[in-house]
Jmol script that loads the backbone (N, CA, C; Angstrom):
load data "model"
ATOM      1  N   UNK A   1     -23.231  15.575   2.878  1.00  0.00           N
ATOM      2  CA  UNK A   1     -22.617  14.265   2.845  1.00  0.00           C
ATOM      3  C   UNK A   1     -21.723  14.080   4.052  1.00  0.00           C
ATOM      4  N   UNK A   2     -22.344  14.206   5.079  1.00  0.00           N
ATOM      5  CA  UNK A   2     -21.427  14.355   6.733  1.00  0.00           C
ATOM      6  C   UNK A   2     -20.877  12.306   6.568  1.00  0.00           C
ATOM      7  N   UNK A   3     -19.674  12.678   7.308  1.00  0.00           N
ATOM      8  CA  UNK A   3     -19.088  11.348   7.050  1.00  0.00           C
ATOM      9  C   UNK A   3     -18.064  10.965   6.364  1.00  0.00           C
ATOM     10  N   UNK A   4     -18.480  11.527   5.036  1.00  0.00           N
ATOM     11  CA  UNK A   4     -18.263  11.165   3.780  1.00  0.00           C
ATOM     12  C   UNK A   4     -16.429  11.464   3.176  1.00  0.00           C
ATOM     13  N   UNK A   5     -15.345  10.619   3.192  1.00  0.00           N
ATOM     14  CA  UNK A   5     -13.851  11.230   2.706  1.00  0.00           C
ATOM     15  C   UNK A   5     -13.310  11.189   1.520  1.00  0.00           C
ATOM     16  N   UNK A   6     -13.467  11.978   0.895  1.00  0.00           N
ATOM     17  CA  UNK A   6     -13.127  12.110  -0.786  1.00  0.00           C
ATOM     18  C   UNK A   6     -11.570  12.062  -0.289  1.00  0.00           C
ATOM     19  N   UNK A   7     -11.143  10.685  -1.506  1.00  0.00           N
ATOM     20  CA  UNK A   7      -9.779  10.742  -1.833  1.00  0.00           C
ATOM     21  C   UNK A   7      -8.817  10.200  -0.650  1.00  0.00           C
ATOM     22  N   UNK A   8      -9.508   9.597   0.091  1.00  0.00           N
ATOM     23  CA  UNK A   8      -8.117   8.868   1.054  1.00  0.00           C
ATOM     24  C   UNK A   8      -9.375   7.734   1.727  1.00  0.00           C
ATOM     25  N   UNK A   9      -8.765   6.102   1.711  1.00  0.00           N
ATOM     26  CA  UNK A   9      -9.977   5.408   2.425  1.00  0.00           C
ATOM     27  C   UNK A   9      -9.552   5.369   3.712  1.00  0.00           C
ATOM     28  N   UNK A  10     -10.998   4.502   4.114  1.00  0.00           N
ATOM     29  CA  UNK A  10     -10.850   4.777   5.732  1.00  0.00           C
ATOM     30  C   UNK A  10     -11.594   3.332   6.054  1.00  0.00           C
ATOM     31  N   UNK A  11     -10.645   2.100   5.722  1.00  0.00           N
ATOM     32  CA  UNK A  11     -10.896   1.232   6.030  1.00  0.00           C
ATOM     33  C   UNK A  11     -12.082   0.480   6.101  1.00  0.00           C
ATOM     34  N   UNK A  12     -13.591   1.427   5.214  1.00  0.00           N
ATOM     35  CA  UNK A  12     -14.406   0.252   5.225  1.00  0.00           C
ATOM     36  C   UNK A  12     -14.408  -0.796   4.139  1.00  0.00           C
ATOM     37  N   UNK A  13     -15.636  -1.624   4.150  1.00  0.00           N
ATOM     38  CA  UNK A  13     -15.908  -3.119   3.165  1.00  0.00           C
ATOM     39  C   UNK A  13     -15.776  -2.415   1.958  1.00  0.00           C
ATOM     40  N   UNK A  14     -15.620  -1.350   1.539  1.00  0.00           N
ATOM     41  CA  UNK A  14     -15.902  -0.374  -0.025  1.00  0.00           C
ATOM     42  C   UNK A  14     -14.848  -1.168  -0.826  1.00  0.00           C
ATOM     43  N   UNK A  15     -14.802  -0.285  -1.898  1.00  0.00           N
ATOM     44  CA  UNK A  15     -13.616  -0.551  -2.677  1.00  0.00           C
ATOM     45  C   UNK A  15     -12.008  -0.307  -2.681  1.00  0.00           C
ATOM     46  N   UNK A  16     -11.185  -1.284  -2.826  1.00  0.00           N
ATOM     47  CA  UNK A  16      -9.879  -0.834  -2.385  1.00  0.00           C
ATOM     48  C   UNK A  16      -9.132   0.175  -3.726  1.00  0.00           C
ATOM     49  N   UNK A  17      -8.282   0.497  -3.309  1.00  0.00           N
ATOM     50  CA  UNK A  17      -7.355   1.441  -5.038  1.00  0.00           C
ATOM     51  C   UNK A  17      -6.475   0.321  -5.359  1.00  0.00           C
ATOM     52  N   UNK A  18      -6.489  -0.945  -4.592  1.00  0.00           N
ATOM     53  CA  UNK A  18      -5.405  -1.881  -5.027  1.00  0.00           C
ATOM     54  C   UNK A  18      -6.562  -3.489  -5.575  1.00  0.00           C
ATOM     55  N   UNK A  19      -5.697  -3.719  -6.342  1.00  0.00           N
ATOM     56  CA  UNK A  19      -6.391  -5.604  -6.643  1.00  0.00           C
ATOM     57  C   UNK A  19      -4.984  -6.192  -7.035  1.00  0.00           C
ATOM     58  N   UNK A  20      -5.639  -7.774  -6.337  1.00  0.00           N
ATOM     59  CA  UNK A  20      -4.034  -8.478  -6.339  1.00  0.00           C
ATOM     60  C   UNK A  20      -3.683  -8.779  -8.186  1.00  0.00           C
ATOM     61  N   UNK A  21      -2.508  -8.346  -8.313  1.00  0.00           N
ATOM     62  CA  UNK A  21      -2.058  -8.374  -9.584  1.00  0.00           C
ATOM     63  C   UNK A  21      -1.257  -7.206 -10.417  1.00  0.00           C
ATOM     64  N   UNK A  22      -1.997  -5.780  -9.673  1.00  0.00           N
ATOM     65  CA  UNK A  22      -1.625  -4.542  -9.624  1.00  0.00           C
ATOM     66  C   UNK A  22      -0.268  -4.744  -9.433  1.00  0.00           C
ATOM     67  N   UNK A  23       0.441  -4.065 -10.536  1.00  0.00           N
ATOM     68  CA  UNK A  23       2.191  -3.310 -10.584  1.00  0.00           C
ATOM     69  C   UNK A  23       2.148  -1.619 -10.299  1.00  0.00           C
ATOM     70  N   UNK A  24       2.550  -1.063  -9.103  1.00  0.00           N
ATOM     71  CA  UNK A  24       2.762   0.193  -9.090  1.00  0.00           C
ATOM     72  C   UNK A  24       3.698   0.439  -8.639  1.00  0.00           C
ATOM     73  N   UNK A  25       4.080   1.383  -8.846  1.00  0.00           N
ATOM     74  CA  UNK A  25       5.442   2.781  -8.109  1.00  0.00           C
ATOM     75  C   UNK A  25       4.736   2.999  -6.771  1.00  0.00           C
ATOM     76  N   UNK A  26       6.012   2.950  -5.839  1.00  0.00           N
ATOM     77  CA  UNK A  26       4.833   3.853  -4.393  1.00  0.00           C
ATOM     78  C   UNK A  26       5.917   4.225  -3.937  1.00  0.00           C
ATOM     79  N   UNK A  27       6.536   4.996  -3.040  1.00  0.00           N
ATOM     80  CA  UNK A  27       7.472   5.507  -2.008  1.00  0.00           C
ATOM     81  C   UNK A  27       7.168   4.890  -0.892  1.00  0.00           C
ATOM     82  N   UNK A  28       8.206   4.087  -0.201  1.00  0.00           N
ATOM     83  CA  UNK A  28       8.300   3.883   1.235  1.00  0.00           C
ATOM     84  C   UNK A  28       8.326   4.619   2.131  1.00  0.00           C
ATOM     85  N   UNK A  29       6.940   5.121   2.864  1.00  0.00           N
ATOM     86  CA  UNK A  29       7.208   6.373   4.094  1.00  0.00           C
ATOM     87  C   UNK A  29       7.705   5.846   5.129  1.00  0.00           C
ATOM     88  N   UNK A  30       7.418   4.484   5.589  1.00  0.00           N
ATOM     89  CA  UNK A  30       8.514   4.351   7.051  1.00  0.00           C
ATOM     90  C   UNK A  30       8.612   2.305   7.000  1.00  0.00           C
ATOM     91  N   UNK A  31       9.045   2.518   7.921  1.00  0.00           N
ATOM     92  CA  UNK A  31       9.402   0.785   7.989  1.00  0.00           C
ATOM     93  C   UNK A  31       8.569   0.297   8.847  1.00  0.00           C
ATOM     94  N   UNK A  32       7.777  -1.036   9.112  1.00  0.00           N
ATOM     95  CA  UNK A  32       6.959  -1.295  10.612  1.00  0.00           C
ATOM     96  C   UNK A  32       8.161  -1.989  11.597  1.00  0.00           C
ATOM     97  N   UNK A  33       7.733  -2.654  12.305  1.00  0.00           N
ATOM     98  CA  UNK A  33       8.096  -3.358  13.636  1.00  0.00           C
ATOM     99  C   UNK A  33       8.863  -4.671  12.534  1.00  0.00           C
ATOM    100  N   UNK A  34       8.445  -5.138  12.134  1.00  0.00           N
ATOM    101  CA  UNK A  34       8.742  -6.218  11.781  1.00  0.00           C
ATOM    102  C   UNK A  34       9.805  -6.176  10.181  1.00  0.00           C
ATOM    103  N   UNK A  35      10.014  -5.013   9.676  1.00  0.00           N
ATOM    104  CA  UNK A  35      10.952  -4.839   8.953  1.00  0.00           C
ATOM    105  C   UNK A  35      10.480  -4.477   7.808  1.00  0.00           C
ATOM    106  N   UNK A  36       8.823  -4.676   7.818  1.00  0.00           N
ATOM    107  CA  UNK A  36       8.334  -4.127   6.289  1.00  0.00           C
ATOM    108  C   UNK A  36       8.061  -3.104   5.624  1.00  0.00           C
ATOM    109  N   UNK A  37       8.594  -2.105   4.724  1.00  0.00           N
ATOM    110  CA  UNK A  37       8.504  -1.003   4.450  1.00  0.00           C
ATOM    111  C   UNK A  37       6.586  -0.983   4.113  1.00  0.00           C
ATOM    112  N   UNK A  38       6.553   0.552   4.442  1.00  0.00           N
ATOM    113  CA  UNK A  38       5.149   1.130   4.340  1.00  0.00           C
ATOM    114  C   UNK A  38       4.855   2.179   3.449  1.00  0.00           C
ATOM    115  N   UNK A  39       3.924   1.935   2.613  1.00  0.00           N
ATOM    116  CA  UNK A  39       3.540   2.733   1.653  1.00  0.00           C
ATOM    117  C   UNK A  39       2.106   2.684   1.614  1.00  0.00           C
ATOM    118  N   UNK A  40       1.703   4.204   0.925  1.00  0.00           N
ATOM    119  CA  UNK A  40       0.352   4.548   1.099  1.00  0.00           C
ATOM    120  C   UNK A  40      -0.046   4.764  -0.161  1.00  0.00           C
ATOM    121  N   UNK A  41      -1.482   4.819  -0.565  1.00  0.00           N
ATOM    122  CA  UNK A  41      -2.306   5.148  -1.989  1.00  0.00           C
ATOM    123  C   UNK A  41      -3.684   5.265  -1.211  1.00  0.00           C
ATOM    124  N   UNK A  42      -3.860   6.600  -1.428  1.00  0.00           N
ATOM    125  CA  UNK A  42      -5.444   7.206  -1.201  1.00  0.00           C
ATOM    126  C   UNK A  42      -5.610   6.653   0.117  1.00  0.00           C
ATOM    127  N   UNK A  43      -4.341   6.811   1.296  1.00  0.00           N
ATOM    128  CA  UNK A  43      -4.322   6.033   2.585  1.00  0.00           C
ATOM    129  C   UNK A  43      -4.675   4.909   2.907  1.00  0.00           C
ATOM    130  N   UNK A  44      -4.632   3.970   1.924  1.00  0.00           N
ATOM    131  CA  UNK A  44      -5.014   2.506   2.229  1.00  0.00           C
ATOM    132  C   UNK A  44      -3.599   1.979   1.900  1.00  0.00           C
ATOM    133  N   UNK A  45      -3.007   1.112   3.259  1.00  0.00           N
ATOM    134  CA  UNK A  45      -1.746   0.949   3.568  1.00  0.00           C
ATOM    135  C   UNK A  45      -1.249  -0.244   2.448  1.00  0.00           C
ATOM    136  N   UNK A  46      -0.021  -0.385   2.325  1.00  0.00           N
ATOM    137  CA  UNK A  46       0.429  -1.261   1.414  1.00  0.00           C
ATOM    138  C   UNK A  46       1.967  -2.107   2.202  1.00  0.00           C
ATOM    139  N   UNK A  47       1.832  -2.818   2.781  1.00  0.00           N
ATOM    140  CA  UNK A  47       3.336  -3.615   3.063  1.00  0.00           C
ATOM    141  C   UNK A  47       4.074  -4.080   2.036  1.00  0.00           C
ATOM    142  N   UNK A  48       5.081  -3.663   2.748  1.00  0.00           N
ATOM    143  CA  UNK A  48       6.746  -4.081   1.936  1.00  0.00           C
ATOM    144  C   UNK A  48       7.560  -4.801   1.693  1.00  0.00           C
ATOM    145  N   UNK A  49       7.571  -6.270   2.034  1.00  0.00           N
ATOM    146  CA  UNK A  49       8.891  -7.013   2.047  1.00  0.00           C
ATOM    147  C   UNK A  49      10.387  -6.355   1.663  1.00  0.00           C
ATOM    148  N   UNK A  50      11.050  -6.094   3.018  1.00  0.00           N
ATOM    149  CA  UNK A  50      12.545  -6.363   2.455  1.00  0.00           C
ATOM    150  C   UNK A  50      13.092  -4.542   1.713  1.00  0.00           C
ATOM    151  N   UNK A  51      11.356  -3.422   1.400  1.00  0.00           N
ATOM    152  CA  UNK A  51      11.896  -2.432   0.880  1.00  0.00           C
ATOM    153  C   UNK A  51      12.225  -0.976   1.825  1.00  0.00           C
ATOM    154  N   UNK A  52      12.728  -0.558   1.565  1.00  0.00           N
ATOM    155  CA  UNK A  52      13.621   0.468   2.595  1.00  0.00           C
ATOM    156  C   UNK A  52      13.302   1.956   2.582  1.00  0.00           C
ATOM    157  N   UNK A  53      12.773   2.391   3.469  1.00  0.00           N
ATOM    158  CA  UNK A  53      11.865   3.818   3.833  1.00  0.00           C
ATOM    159  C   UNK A  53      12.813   4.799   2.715  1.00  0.00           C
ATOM    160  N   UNK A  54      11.766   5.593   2.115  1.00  0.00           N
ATOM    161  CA  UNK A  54      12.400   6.556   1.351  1.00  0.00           C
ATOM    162  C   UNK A  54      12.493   6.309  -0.157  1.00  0.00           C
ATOM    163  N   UNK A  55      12.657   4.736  -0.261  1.00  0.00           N
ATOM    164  CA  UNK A  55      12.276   4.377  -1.653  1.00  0.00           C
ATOM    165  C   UNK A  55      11.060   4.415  -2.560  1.00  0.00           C
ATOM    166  N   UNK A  56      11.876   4.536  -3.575  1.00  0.00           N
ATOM    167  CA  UNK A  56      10.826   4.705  -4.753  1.00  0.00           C
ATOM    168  C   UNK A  56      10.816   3.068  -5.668  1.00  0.00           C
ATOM    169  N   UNK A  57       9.914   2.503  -5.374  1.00  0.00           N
ATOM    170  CA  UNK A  57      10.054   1.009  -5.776  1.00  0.00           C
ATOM    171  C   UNK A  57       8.936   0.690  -6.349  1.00  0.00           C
ATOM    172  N   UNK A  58       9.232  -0.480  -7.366  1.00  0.00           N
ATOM    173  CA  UNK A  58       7.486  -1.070  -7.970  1.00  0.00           C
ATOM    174  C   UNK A  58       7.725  -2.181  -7.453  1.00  0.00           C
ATOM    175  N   UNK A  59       6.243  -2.327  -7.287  1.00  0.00           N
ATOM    176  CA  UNK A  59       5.854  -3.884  -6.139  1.00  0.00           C
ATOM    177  C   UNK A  59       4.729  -4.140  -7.387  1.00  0.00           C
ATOM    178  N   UNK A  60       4.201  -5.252  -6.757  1.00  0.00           N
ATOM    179  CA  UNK A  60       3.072  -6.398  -7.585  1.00  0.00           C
ATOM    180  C   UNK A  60       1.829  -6.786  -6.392  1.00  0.00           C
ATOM    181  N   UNK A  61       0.579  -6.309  -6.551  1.00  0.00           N
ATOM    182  CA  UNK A  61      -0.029  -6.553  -5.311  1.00  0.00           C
ATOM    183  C   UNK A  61      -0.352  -8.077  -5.322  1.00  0.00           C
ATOM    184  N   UNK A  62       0.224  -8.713  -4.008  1.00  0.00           N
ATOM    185  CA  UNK A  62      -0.118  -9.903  -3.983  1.00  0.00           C
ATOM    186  C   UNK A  62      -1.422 -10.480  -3.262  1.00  0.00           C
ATOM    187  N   UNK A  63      -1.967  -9.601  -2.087  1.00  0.00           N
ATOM    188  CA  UNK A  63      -2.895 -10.240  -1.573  1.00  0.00           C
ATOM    189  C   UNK A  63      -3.437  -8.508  -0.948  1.00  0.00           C
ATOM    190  N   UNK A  64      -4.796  -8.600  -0.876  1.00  0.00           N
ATOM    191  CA  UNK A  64      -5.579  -7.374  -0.122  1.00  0.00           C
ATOM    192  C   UNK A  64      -6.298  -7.272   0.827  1.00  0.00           C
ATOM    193  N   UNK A  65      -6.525  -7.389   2.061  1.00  0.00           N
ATOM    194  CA  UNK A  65      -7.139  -7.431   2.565  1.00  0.00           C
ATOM    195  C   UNK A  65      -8.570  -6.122   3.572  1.00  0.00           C
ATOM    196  N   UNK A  66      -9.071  -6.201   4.456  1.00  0.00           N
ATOM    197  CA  UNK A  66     -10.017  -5.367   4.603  1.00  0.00           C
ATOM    198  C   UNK A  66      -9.269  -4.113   4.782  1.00  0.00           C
ATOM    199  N   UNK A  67      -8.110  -3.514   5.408  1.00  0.00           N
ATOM    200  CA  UNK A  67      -7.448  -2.606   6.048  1.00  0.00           C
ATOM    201  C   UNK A  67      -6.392  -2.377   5.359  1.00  0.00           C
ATOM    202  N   UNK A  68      -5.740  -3.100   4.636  1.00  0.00           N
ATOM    203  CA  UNK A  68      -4.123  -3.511   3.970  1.00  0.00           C
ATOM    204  C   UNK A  68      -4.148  -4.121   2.616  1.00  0.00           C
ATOM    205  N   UNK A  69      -3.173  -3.832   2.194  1.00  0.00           N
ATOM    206  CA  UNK A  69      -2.667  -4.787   1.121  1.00  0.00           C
ATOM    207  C   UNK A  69      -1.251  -5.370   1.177  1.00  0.00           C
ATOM    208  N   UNK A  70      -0.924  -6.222   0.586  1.00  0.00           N
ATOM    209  CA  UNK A  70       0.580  -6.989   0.567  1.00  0.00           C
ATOM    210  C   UNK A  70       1.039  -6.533  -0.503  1.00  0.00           C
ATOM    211  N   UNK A  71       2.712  -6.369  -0.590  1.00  0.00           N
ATOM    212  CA  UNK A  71       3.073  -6.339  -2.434  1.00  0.00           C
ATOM    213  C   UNK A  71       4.321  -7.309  -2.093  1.00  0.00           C
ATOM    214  N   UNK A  72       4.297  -7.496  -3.550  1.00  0.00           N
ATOM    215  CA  UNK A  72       5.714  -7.850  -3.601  1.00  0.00           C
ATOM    216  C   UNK A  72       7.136  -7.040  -4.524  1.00  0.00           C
ATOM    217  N   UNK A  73       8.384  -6.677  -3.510  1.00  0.00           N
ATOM    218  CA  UNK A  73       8.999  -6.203  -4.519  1.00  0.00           C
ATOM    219  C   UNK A  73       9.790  -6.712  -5.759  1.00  0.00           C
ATOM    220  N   UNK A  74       9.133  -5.904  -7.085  1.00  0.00           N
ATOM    221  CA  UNK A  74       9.443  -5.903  -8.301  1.00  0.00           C
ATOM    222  C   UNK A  74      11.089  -5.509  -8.797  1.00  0.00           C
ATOM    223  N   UNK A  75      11.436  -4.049  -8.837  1.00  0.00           N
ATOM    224  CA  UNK A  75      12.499  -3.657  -8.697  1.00  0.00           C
ATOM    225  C   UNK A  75      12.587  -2.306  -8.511  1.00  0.00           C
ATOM    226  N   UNK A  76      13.492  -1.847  -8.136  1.00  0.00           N
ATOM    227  CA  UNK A  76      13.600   0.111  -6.951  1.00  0.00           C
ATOM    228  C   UNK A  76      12.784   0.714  -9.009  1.00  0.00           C
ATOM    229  N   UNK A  77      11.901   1.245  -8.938  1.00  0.00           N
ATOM    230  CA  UNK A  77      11.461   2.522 -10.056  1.00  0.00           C
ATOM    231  C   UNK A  77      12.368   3.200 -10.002  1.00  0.00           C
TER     232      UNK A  77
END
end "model"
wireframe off; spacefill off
backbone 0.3
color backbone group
């Protein structure tokens, strides 16, 4: 199965680990350029509004796209 990455995506058309509506816990690993904390699940990235590297927070997925997803924060888990 050359190619093939069990357990972390890699950005193709497949299936995401997120759908908009999703409530999860994630940890903020770093902040981007623009102020939005970054969090990961099975390496498919998740933006932050407003949440702060290091946190442990539940968000609400609001929108997903091919590479990313959006959340919104819920309140620090």
């Amino acid at each position: 199965m050359e190619g093939m990455a069990f357990g972390r995506f890699e950005g193709s058309g497949g299936p995401k680990p997120v759908k908009v509506g999703d409530e999860i816990d994630v940890t903020i690993e770093a902040v981007a350029a623009k102020g939005d904390g970054i969090a990961k699940i099975d390496g498919f990235v998740i933006f932050v509004k407003g949440a702060q590297q290091g946190a442990t927070v539940k968000v609400r997925i609001t929108d997903v796209r091919n590479r990313f997803a959006i959340g919104e924060l819920i309140t620090p888990a």
